[in-house]
C-alpha positions in Angstrom: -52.7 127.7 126.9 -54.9 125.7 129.6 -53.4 121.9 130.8 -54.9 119.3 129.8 -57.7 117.4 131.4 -56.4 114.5 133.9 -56.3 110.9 132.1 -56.0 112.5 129.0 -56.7 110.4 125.7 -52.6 110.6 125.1 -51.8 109.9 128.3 -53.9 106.5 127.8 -52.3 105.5 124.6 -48.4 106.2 126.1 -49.9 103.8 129.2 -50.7 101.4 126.3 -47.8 101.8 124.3 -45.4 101.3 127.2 -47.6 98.3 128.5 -47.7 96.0 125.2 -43.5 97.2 124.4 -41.7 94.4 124.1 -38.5 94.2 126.2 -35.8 94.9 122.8 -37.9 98.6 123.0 -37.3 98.8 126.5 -40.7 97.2 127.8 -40.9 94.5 130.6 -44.3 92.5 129.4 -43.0 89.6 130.9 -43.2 91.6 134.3 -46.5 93.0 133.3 -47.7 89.0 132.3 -46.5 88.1 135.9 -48.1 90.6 137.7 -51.2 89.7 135.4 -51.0 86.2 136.4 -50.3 86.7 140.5 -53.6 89.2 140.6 -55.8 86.5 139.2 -54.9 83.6 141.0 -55.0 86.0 144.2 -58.5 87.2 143.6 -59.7 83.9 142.5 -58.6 82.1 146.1 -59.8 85.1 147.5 -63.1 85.1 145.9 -63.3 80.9 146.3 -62.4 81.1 149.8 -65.4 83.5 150.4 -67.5 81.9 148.7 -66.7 78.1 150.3 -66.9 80.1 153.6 -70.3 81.8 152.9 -71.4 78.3 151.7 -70.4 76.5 154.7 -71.8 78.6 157.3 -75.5 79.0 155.3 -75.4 75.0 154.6 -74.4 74.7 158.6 -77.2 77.0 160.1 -79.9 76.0 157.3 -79.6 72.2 158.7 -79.7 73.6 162.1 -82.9 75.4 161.4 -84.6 72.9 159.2 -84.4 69.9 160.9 -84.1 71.3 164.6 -86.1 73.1 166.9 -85.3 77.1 167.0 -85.9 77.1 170.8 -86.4 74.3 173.0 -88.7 74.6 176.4 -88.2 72.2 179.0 -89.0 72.2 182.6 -86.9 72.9 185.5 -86.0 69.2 187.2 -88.1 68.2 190.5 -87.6 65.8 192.7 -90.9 63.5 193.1 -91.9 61.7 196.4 -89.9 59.1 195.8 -86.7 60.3 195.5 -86.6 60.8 191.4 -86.0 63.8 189.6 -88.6 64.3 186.9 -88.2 67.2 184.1 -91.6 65.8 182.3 -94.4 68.4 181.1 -97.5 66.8 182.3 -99.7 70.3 180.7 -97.6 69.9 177.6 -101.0 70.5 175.4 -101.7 73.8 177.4 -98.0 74.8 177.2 -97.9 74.3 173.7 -101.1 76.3 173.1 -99.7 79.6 175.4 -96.2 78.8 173.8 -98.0 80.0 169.8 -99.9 82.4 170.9 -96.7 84.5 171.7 -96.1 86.9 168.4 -93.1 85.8 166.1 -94.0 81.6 166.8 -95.4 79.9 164.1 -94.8 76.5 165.8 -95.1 74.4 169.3 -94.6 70.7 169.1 -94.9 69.0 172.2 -92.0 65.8 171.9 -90.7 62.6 173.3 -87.3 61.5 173.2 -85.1 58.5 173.9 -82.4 57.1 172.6 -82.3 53.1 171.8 -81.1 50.7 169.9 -82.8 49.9 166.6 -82.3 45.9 165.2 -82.9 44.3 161.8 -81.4 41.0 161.3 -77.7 40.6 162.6 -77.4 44.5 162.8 -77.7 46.9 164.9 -77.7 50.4 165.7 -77.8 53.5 168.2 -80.5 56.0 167.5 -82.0 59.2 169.2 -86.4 58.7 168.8 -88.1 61.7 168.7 -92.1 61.5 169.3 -94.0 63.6 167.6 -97.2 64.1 166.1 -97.8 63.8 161.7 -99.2 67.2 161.7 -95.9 68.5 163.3 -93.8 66.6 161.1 -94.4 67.5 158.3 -94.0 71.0 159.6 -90.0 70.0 159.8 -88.7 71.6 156.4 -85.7 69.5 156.2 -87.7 66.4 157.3 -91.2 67.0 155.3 -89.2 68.4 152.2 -85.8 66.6 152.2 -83.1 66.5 149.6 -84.1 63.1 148.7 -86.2 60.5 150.6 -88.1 57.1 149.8 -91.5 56.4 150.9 -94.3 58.8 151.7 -94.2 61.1 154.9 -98.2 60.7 155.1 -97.8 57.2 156.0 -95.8 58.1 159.0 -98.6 57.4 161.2 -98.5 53.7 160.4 -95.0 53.5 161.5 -91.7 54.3 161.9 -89.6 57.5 160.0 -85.6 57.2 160.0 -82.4 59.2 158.8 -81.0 57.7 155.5 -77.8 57.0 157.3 -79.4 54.6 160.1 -81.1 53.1 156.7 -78.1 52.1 155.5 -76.2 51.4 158.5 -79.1 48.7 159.4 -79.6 47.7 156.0 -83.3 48.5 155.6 -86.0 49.6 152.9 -89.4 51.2 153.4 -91.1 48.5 154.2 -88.7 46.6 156.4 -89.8 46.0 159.7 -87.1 47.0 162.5 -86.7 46.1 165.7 -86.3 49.2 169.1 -85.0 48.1 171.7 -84.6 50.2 174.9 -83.3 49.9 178.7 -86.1 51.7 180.4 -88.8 49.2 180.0 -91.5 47.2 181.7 -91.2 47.7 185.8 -91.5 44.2 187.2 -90.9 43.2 190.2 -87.4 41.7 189.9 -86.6 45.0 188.0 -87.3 46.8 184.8 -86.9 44.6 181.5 -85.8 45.9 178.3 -88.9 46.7 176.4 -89.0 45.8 172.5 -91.8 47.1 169.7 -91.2 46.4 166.1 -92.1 48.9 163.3 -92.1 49.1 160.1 -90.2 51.5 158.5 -92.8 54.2 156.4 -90.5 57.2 155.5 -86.5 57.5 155.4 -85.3 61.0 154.5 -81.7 62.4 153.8 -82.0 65.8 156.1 -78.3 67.0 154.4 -76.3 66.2 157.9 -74.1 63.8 158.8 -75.5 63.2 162.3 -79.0 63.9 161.5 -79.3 61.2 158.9 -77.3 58.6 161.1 -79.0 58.9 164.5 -82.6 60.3 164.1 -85.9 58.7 163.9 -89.3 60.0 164.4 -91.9 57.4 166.4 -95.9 58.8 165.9 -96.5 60.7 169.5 -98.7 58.0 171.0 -96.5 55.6 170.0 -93.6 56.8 171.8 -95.4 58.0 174.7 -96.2 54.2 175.7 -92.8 53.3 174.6 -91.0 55.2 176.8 -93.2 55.2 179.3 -94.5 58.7 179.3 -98.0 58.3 179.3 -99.7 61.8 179.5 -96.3 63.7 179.5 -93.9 65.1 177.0 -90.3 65.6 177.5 -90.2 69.1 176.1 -91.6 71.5 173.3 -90.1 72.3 170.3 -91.1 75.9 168.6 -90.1 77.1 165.4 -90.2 81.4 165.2 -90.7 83.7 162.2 -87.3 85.1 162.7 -84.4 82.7 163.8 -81.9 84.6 163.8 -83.9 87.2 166.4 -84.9 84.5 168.4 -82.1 85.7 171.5 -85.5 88.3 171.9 -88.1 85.4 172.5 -86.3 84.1 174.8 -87.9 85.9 177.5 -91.5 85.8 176.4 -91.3 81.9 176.0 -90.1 81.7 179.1 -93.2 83.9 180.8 -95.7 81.7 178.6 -93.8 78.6 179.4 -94.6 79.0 183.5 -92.8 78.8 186.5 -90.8 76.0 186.1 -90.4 76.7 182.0 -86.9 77.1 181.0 -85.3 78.0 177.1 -82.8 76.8 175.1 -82.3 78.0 171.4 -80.6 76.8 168.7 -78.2 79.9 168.8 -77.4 78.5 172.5 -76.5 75.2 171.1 -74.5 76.6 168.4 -73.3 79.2 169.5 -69.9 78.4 170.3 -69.2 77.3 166.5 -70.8 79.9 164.9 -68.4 81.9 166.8 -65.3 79.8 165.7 -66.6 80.0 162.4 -66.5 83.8 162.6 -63.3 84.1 164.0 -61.7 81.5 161.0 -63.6 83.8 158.3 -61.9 87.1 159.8 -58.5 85.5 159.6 -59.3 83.8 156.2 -59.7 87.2 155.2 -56.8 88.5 156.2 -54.6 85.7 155.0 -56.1 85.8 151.6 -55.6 89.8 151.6 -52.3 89.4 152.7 -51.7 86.8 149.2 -53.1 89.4 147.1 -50.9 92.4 148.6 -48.0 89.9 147.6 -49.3 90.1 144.4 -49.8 93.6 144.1 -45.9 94.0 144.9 -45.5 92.4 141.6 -46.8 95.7 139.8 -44.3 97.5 142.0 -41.3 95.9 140.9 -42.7 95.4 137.1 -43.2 99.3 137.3 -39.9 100.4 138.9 -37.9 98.1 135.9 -40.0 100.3 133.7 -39.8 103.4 135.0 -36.0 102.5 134.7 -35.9 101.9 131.2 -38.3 104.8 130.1 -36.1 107.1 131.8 -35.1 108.5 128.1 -38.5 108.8 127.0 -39.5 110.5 130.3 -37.2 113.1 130.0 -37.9 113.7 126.8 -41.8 113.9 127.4 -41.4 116.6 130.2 -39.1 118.9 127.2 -41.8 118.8 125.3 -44.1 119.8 128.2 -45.8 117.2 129.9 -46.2 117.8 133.3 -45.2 115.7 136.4 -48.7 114.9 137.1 -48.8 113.8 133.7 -46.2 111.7 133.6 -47.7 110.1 137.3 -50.6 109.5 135.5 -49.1 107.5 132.5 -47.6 105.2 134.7 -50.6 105.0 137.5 -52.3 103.7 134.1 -49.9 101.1 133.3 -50.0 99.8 137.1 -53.4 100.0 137.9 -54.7 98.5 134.2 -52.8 95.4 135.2 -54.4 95.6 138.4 -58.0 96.1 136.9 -57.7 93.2 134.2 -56.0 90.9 137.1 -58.9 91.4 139.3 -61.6 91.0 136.5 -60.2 87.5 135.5 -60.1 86.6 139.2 -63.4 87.5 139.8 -64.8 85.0 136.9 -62.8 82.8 137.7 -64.0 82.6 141.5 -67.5 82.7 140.3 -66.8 79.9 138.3 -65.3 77.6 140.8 -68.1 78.5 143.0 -71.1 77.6 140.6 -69.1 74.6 139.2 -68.1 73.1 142.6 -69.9 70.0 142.8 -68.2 68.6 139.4 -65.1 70.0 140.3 -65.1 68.6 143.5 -66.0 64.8 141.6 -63.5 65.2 139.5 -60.9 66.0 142.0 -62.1 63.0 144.4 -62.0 60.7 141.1 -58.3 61.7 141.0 -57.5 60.8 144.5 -59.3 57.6 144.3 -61.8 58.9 147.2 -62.2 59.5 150.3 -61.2 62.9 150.1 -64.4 64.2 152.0 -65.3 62.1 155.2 -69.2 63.4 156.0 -68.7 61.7 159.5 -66.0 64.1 160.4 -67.4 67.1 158.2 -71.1 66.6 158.9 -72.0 67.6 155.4 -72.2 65.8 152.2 -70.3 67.9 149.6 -68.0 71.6 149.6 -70.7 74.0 149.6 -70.3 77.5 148.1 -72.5 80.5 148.1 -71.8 83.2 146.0 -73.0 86.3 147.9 -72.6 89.8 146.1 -71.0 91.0 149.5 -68.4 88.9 149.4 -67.4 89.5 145.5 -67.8 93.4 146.2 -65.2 93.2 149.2 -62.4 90.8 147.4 -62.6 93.4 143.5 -62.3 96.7 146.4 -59.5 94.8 148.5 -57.6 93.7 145.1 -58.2 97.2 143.2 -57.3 99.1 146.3 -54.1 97.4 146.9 -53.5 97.7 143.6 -54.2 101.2 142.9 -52.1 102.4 145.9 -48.5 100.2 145.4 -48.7 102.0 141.9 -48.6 105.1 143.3 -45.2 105.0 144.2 -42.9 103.8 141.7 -45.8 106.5 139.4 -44.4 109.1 141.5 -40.3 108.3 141.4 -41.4 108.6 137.2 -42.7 112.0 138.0 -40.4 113.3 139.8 -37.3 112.3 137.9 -34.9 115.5 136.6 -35.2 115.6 132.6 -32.1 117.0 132.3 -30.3 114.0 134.4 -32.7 112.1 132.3 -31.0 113.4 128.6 -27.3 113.7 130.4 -25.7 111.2 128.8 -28.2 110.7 125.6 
């Protein structure tokens, strides 16, 4: 007579019958509901944390790359004939040109920047100017195509374009007329003066940072090139590439089409350093969060040792009638590993809930502690993001399952292994 095939149809319905015994038959389903319980909520933190994480780092780097420049070229500082150092690009407009015709860039924006102190009324302000031409402004996907903005970005010629936050920390409207004030101003001969301008404000747009929307404004190129006094020079050119994050290999052909004195900086160079903190805190994330849901896992141990315990009659008397041990380790890798499977499931859903409902979870939660709970100054974002990324799912159901399926083994294997006759001794 040939064994029967592994995972049987019987040895399915003994898993079943063992798993939904109540504990006057000799069933622990209140071990089996507690297990249950402690894979879900594991797999659910593990899932949300991923998923906050994978959301925080794309809302970081997409704010990086939408409202700043992928690489930044600047020239080497000289020192002039009287004594000064000057870093100014007097070629900028032949730089620029050289600068997209090197494959991958898809845009040079010559710029001037200062920083002053914009005025309306009795308040006041510290902002970072940026000169730059319409054309190239509305080539700024986080400026030209913001989360939300007031005004019209075509009538940033006429005037003045700020961050929503140095809106409302002046006070203004589209339309208001604001007051820059800066240090380095008209050369006189008892000294240099403060120089003043007034603009009207044309444009304010909500870029989805913290310290973009509080310190940024964007002057029309002219404009600022007379302000600052930079007549015929820019400070530096910004270029956008194809492919940010392979922009470590442009670095050296920007650099040859920038010129002698042309030197790079690129936005992984600036951000470098947290994107590698943020790395290292997702790794150990990881490992906490797989750590939580081995300590859940353990529950289906101990759930399946209690049961192995009190099936110890019914084993015995399975393996007269001529099941065999791996029979009998299959029965009760079933009953572990089922847990297991339907913890992990409910997890999942869960998680993906949490992530797709965050924002009115997050409200509701805030609402509760009377707010305040998220500080954008500190956080430089406006909200918890979350990104559900298939990735990150697939890695939290193989980590749960595969903790899960191996603790089962185990106590599956004592059930196996146990004597029938010491089994029936004393029955």
């Amino acid at each position: 007579m040939s064994s029967p095939a592994p995972f049987a149809p019987f040895e399915w319905m003994i898993a079943w019958r063992y798993l939904r015994a109540r504990r006057a038959e000799g069933g622990v389903s209140t071990m089996t509901w507690i297990s249950l319980i402690g894979i879900t909520l594991a797999v659910f933190a593990l899932v949300a944390t991923l998923a906050v994480r994978s959301g925080f780092r794309a809302e970081f780097v997409d704010t990086i790359l939408g409202a700043n420049a992928h690489v930044t070229v600047y020239n080497a500082a000289q020192v002039d004939e009287f004594g000064r150092t000057d870093r100014t690009i007097p070629d900028y407009a032949e730089m620029a040109e050289r600068l997209r015709a090197v494959p991958g860039v898809t845009r040079a924006a010559p710029l001037v920047r200062g920083q002053v102190m914009a005025s309306y009324q009795q308040r006041n302000a510290g902002i970072e100017i940026y000169g730059i031409t319409a054309e190239d402004l509305s080539g700024i996907p986080r400026i030209s195509e913001p989360e939300s903005h007031v005004g019209r970005i075509e009538d940033f010629p006429n005037g003045i374009a700020i961050g929503s936050g140095v809106a409302r920390e002046l006070g203004v409207t589209v339309g208001d007329r604001i007051r820059i004030i800066s240090p380095n101003g008209v050369k006189t001969a008892l000294g240099t003066s403060p120089r003043v301008n007034g603009y009207e404000v044309t444009y304010i747009f909500t870029a989805g940072r913290y310290d973009i929307d509080r310190t940024r404004a964007y002057l029309p190129f002219k404009e600022a090139q007379i302000f600052f006094n930079r007549e015929e020079v820019a400070d530096e050119i910004e270029v956008m590439v194809e492919e940010p994050d392979a922009v470590d290999a442009l670095a050296l052909p920007l650099m040859q089409a920038a010129g002698d004195r042309g030197q790079v900086w690129t936005w992984r160079d600036a951000s470098g350093s947290f994107l590698r903190a943020l790395e290292v805190e997702d790794n150990v994330m990881f490992v906490i969060m797989g750590i939580l849901v081995l300590i859940a896992a353990m529950n289906i141990v101990s759930g399946l040792i209690m049961l192995v315990k009190n099936k110890g009659r019914d084993i015995g008397i399975l393996r007269t009638m001529g099941l065999t041990e791996g029979s009998i380790l299959r029965v009760f890798f079933i009953c572990g590993s089922f847990t297991g499977l339907i913890g992990t499931a409910c997890g999942v859903v869960l998680g993906c809930l949490f992530a797709i409902y965050i924002d009115p979870i997050f409200s509701l939660v805030n609402y509760v502690a009377g707010g305040g709970v998220w500080d954008p100054s500190i956080r430089g974002i406006y909200s918890i993001p979350a990104k559900l990324e298939s990735g990150d799912v697939i890695s939290a159901v193989v980590l749960s399952l595969g903790l899960s399926f191996v603790v089962t083994i185990f106590p599956a294997r004592r059930a196996a292994r146990m004597n029938p006759v010491e089994a029936l001794r004393y029955e």
